[in-house]
N, C-alpha and C positions, 0 to 999 in steps of 0.2 A: 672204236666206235662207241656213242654215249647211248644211256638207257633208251631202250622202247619206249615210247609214249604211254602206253598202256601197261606197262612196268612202271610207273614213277609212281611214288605213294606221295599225297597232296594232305596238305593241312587239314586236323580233324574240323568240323564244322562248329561253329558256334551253338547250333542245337539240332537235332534229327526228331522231325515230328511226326506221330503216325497223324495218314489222315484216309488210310479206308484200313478193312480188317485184312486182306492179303498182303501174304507177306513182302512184297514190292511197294506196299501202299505206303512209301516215306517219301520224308521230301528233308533234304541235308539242305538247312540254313543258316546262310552268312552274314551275318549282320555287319554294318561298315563298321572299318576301324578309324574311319576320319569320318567330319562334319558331311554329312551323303545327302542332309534334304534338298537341294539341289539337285543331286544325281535322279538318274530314274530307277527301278525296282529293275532287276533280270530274272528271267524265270530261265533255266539253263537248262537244255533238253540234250541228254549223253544220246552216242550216237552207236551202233557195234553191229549195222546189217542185221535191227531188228533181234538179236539172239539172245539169250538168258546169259553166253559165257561174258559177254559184258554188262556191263555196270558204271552207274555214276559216277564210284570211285575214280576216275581213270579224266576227268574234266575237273575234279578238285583245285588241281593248281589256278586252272581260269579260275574259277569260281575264288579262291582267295583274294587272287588278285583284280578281280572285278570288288571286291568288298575294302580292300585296299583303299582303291580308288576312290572310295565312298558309295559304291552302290549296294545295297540291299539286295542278294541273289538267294532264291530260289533253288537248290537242283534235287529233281525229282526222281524217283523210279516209277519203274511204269512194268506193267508185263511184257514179258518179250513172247518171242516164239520159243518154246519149251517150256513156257508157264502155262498152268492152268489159265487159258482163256486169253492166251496172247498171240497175236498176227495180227488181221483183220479179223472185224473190226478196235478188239480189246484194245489192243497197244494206243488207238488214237483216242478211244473212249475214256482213257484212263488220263490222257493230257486235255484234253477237253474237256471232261472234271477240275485238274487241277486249276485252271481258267477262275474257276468259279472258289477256289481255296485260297490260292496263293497270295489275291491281294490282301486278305486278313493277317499272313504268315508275315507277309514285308510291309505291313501298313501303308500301302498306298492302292489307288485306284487300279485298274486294269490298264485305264486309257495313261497310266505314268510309270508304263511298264512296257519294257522291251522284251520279245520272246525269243529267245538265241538258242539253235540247234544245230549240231552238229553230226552231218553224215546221213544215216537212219532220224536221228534226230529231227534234223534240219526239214527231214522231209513230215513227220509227225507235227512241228512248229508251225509250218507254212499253211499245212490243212486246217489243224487244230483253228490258229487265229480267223480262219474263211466261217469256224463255223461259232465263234464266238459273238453272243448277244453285244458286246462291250469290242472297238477298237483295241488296240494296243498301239504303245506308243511307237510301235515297230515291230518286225519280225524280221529275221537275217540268221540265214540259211547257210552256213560254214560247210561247205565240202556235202550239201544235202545231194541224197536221192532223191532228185525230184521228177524223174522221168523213168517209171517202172515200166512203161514198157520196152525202154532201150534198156534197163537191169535185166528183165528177163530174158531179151533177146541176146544178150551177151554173156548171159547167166555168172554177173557179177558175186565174185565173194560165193560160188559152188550152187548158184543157185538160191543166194538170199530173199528176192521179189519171192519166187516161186515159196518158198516154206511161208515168209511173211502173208501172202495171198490165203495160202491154206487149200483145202478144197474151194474155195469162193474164184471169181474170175477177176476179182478187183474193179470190176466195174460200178459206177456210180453215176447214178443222172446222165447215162450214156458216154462217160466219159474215163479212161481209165485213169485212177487214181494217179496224180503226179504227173501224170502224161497223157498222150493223145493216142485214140483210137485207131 
């Protein structure tokens, strides 16, 4: 049987920038290794059921391999659940910020950027871009949670919706987060 996914160690980054004072507040970037202005920027959202025990590290290899290819990738941390200030809202607040960082970090616009999440991720990407002043050139949601109330009605991953939720109900504008009422 070959390595876990989450066991593979992936190429160090081209540069790891803070861009808030918490310790989560970085963003590991790739800059392309071929001619990329053509390509578009990635902003690359790790995925782990919302939880501190993962980390970006573990999406590295994409993120090479997107830089590879000539694009300019972003991959950020963010607070999880077990960080000071991570679930709801923090976790989304914190890629929602980066919205407004990242096109500096890969010099290009928002609207020449695609936002790719994976898992938990995927589900933080899809909201994040809904509440962005600026389009993006895309969002695409890899294996996203995007239906929290089927995660907690199946209590996926020991209950991950529930801790992400927090004491809050997840509701927003009537509608629960990622899914329906």
């Amino acid at each position: 049987m070959g390595e876990h996914i989450l066991d593979v160690v992936g190429p160090e980054p081209t540069r790891v920038v803070r861009v808030a004072d918490a310790p989560t507040g970085v963003v590991d970037v790739f800059d392309p290794t071929v001619g990329g202005d053509a390509r578009p920027a990635v902003l690359l959202v790790h995925g782990g059921f919302w939880r501190n025990a993962y980390d970006r590290t573990h999406l590295r290899p994409l993120a090479a391999a997107l830089a590879a290819s000539g694009c300019p990738v972003a991959l950020p941390e963010y607070r999880r659940v077990g960080d000071p200030g991570g679930g709801w809202p923090g976790s989304l607040d914190d890629i929602v910020e980066l919205l407004e960082v990242v096109p500096a970090l890969l010099d290009r616009d928002l609207a020449e950027t695609v936002i790719i999440g994976h898992s938990a991720g995927g589900h933080l990407a899809m909201l994040a871009a809904g509440r962005s002043s600026t389009n993006p050139a895309a969002v695409v949601s890899l294996a996203g949670v995007l239906d929290l109330a089927a995660a907690r009605r199946d209590g996926l991953s020991d209950g991950a919706a529930d801790a992400f939720l927090g004491d809050g109900d997840g509701v927003h504008d009537g509608k629960l987060l990622g899914g329906r009422t």
